[in-house]
N, C-alpha and C positions, 0 to 999 in steps of 0.2 A: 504494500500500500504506500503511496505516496506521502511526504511527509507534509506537503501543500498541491492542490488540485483546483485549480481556477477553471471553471467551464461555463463557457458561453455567457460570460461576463457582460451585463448591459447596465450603464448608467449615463444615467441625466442629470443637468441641471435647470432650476427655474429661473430664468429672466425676463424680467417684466414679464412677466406672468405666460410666456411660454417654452413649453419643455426644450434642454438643448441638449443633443446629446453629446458623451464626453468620449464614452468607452462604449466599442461594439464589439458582441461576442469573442471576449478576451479570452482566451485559454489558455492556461499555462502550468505547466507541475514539476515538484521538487522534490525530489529521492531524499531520503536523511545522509548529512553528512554531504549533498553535492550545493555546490554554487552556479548559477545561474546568473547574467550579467544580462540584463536588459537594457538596450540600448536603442538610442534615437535623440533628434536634435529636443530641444526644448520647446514646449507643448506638444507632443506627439501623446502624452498620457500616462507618461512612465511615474509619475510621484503619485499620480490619482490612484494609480493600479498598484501602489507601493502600499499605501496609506488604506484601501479598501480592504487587504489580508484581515487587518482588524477590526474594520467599520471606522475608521478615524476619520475619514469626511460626513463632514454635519448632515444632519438629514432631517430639516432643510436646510439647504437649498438644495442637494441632492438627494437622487431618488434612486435605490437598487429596483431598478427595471424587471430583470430575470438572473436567471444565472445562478449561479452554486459555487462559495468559496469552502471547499473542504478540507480542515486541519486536522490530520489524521481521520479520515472518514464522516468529522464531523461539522454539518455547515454551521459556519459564523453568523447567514443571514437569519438562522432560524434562534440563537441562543436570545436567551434572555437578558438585562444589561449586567445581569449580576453575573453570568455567566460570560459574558464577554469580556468583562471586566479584571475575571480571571486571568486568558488569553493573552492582553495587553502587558508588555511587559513579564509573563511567567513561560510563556510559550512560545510570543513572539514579541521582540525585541526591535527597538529603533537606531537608528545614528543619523543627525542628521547634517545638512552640509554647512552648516552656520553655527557651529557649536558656542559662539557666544553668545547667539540669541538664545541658543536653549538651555545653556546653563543658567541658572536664578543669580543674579548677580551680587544679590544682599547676603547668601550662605557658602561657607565655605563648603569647598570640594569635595572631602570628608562628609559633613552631614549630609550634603547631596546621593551622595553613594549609599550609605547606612539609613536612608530612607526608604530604597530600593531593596534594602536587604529585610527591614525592619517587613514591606508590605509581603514581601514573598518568600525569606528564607528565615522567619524571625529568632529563630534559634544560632543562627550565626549573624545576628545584628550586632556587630562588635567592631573593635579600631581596629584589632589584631586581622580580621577580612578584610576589610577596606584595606588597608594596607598591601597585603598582600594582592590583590585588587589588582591596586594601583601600582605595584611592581611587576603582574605578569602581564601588563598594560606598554611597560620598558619607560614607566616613568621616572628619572633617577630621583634619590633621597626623597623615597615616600613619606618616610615620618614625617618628613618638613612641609613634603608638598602636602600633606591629608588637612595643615592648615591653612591653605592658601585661601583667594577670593580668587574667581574667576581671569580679572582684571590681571593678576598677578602672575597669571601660566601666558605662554607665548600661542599662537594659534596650534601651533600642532601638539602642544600639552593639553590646552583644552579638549580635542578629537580625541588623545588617549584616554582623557577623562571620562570622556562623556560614551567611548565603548568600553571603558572599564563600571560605568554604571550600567549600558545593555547588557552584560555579559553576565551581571551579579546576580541575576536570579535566575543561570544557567539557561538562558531558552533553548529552544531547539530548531526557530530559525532564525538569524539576524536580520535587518532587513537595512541595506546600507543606503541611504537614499543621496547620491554625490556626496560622499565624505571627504573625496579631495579637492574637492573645488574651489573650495577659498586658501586653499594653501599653494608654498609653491614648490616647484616640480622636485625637488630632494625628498622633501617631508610625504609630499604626494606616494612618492615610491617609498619610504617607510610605513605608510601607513595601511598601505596594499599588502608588502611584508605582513607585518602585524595580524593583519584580517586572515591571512592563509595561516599565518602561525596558528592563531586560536581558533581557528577552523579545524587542523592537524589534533590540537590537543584535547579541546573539550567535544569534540565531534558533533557542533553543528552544522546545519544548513545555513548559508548564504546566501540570499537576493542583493546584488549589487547593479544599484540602479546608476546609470554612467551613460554620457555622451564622448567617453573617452577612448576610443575601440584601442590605443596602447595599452589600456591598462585591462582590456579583456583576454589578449595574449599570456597575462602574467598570472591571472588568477582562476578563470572562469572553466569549469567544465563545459559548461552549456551556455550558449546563446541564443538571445531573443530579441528580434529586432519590434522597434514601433514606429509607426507612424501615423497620424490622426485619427488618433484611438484605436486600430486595428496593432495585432498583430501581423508582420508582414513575410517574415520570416523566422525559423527557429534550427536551430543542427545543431551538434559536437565543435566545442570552438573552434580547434583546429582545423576540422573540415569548413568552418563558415570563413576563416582566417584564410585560406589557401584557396576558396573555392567559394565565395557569394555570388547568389542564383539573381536574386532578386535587384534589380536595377538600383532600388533606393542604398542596399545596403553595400554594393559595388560604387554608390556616390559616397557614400559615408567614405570608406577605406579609399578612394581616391583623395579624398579633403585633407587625408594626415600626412602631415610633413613626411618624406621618409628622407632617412640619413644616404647623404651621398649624392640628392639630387640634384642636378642643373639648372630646373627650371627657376626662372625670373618670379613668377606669383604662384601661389595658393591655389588649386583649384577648389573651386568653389560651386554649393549646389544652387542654380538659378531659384527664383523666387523665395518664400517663405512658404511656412508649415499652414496651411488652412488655419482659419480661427475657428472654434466653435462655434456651430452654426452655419458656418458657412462651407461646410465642405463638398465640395464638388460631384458632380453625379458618376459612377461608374467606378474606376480605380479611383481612389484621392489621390495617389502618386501623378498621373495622366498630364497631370498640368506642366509638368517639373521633369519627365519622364525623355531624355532625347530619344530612348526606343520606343514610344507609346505609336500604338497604330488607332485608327479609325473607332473599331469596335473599345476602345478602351472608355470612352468618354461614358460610353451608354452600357457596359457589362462591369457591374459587380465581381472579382474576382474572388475564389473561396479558397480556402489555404488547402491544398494538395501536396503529397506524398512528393518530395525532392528526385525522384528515378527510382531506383530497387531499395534505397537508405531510408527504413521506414522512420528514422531520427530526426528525419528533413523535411523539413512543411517552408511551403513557401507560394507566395499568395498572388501568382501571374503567370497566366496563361502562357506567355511565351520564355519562360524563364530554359528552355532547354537550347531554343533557337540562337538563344544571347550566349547563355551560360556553360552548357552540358560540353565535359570535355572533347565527348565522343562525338557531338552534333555541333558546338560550336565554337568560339574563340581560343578555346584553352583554357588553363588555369591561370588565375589574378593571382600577381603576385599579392602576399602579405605585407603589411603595412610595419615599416619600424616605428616601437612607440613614440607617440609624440611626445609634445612637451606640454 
């Protein structure tokens, strides 16, 4: 049984007082113990789809349409608030990409932590945890640091901090929502480090939400592409890393710098990501798409089996024409990480 099972995922938002949708039949699932890297530019849906594991978007203004988030066999849409309430935090864990907004800036580090321990593990609500905590975090001189104020850690102690609090009530999945983003590219790559480390030792599951496809290579078993609110692609990293089917996510791994290269500029993916609401009829890619043909404007495309690799869903009718080594281009190379 899957350790997380997203199926046919649909939600909306209300604005001025009409439904808008955000997220269409998402599907997605997490083995215990694997990491999964969902990936897409910003607004494609990847925080909404982060945040719904637990029911964390308000409701209202949004509305769970249909679908089934299952946490070990059991849906989240159906629990009651006492039972979700469990969930949050004991089973499934957050980190998110602004750690100074989500650490409380009036209490020290320490009681932040032992708050955490106090709701879920109350028997080990102690300094002598926290501590420890905050050392297999690689935070140095935790005595000292367990009384710091927020203010007082640099940005990448803050992010140790704040998954040395996800981590304290052992969940089972983490859920990373950009935790490098506000740092920069040294700390970025310790902090990836890190997430695999206590992936290795306390044997959870990983959601690592990222528009950074270098840092998918580093960590990610599985990947999972998004784009305006679909799902557009899914495989084994590697395979997705050496070999992207689908148009949008062969624009993606074109956009990142790679080391060595000649070129003068950036490529870059023409337009912007639909806004809610407004997304276009047939593929959402179509607009954006230099291979879109005629039928793309006006055919919905449904995620299909990648060739014989039933690991591989990927959401375009011609994706063998472009893609497939044996019918078409070759193999893309892989992307060195960026910065």
């Amino acid at each position: 049984m899957p350790l997380l099972e997203i199926k046919n995922l649909n939600l909306e938002f209300t604005h001025r007082g009409h439904a808008v949708q955000a997220l269409q039949d998402v599907s997605l699932s997490i083995e215990p113990g694997e990491t999964l890297c969902l990936v897409g530019e910003s607004g494609s849906g990847k925080s909404i789809t982060g945040l719904s594991i637990a029911r964390l978007v308000p409701t209202p203004p949004a509305r769970y349409v249909s679908g089934q988030i299952l946490i070990e066999g059991r849906d989240t849409l159906q629990m009651s608030e006492k039972e979700i309430r469990k969930v949050r935090g004991g089973v499934v864990s957050y980190v998110f990409q602004d750690p100074g907004a989500s650490l409380n800036p009036v209490f020290r580090i320490g009681s932040q932590i032992k708050e955490v321990l106090t709701l879920h593990r109350p028997n080990d609500a102690n300094n002598a945890e926290v501590i420890r905590l905050l050392k297999l975090v690689g935070i140095p001189a935790p005595e000292s640091r367990f009384h710091n104020y927020p203010h007082e850690m640099s940005g990448g102690m803050q992010q140790r901090a704040m998954i040395a609090m996800a981590i304290a009530s052992r969940p089972k999945l983490l859920v990373a929502d950009e935790p490098t983003t506000a740092l920069d590219v040294t700390i970025q790559a310790q902090i990836v480090e890190l997430l695999r480390d206590l992936k290795r030792e306390l044997g959870m599951a990983i959601l690592l939400i990222t528009h950074n496809l270098g840092v998918v290579g580093d960590i990610a078993d599985r990947v999972a592409v998004m784009y305006a609110g679909q799902i557009v692609e899914t495989a084994p990293s590697r395979q997705l890393l050496k070999l992207p089917l689908h148009p949008y996510t062969r624009a993606l791994m074109n956009s990142v710098p790679k080391l060595g290269s000649q070129a003068e500029r950036l490529t870059a993916i023409p337009g912007n990501v639909p806004q809610l609401g407004s997304f276009p009829s047939g593929c959402r890619f179509h607009p954006r798409c230099a291979q879109a043909k005629d039928d793309c404007q006006k055919t919905s495309p449904e995620l299909v089996e990648g060739g014989s690799n039933s690991q591989r869903l990927v959401r375009c009718p011609y994706w063998s024409a472009d893609a497939h080594p044996d019918e078409g281009s070759g193999p893309v190379p892989s992307p060195q990480q960026g910065a």
